[in-house]
ZAMARBA-937134 format. One record per residue (C-alpha): residue in one letter; residue number from 1; chain; x, y, z. Coordinates in Angstrom, 2 decimals. Each point is the difference from the previous one (the first is absolute). Example, Ala and Ser with C-alpha at 12.3 -4.5 7.8 and 13.67 -1.06 7.14 Angstrom:
res_n_chain_u_v_w
A_1_A_12.30_-4.50_7.80 .
S_2_A_1.37_3.44_-0.66 .
This chain:
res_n_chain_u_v_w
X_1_A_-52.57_135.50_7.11 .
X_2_A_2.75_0.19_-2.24 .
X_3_A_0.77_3.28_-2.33 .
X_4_A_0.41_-0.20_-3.67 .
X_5_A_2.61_-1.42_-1.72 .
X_6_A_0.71_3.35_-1.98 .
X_7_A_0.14_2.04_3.18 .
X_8_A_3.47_0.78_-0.13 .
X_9_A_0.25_1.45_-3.61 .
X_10_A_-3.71_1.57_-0.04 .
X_11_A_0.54_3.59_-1.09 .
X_12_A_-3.47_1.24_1.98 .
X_13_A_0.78_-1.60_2.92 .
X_14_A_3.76_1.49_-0.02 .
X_15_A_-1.42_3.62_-0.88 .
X_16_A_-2.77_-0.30_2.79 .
X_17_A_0.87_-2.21_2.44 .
X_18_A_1.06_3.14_2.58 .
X_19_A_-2.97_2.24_-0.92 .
X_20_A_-2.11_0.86_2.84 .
X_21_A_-3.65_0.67_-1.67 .
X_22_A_-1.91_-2.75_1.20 .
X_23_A_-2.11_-1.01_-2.93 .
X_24_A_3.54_-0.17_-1.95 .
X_25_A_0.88_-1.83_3.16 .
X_26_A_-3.38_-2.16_-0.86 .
X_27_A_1.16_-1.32_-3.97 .
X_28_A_3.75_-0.67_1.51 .
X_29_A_-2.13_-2.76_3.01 .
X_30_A_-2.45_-1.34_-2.49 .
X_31_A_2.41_-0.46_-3.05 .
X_32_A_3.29_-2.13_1.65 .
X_33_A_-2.07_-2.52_1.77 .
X_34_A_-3.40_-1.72_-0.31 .
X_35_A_-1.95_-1.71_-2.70 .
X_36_A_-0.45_3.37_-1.96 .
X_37_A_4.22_-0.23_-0.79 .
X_38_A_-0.50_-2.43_-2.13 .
X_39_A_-2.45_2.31_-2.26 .
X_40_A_2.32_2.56_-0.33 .
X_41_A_0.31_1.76_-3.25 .
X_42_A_3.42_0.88_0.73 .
X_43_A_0.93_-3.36_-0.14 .
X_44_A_-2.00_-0.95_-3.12 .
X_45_A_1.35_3.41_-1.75 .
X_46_A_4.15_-1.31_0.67 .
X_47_A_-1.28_-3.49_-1.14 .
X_48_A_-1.34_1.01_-3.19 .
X_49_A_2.63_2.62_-0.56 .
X_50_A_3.19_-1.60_1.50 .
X_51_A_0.59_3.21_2.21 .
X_52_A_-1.60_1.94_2.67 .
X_53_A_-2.89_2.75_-0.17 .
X_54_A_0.68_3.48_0.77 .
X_55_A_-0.01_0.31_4.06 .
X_56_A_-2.65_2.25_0.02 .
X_57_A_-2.72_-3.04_-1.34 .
X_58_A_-2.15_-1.63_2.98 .
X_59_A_-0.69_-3.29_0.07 .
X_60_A_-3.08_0.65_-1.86 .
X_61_A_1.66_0.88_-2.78 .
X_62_A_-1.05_3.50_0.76 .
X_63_A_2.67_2.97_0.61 .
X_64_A_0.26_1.75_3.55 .
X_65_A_-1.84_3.04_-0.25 .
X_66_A_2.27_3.00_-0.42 .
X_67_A_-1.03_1.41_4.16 .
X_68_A_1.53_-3.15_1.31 .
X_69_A_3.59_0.12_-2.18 .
């Protein structure tokens, strides 16, 4: 399964990708891969705004709460 394209230059991924809580650990799986990458609201959000979301917003367009940061 291949990641996403935007891997490379996603902000969350970059800020989380070494964290060690497991439902952190959970988004990171779920968002590079799979047919829910292609719903992500971080990709819709640089799309419609021609840069990238703060790397603290999920791919549900929701912000990591502050106890996983």
């Amino acid at each position: 399964m291949a990641d996403c394209e935007l891997l490379d230059t996603c902000g969350f991924f970059r800020k989380y990708q070494n964290t060690l809580d497991m439902a952190c650990k959970g988004f990171l799986k779920t968002d590079r891969h799979g047919p829910q990458m292609d719903e992500c609201k971080r990709k819709e959000f640089r799309k419609a705004n021609g840069q990238p979301p703060h790397d603290d917003m999920l791919s549900t367009g929701q912000t990591m709460p502050e106890n996983y940061r």
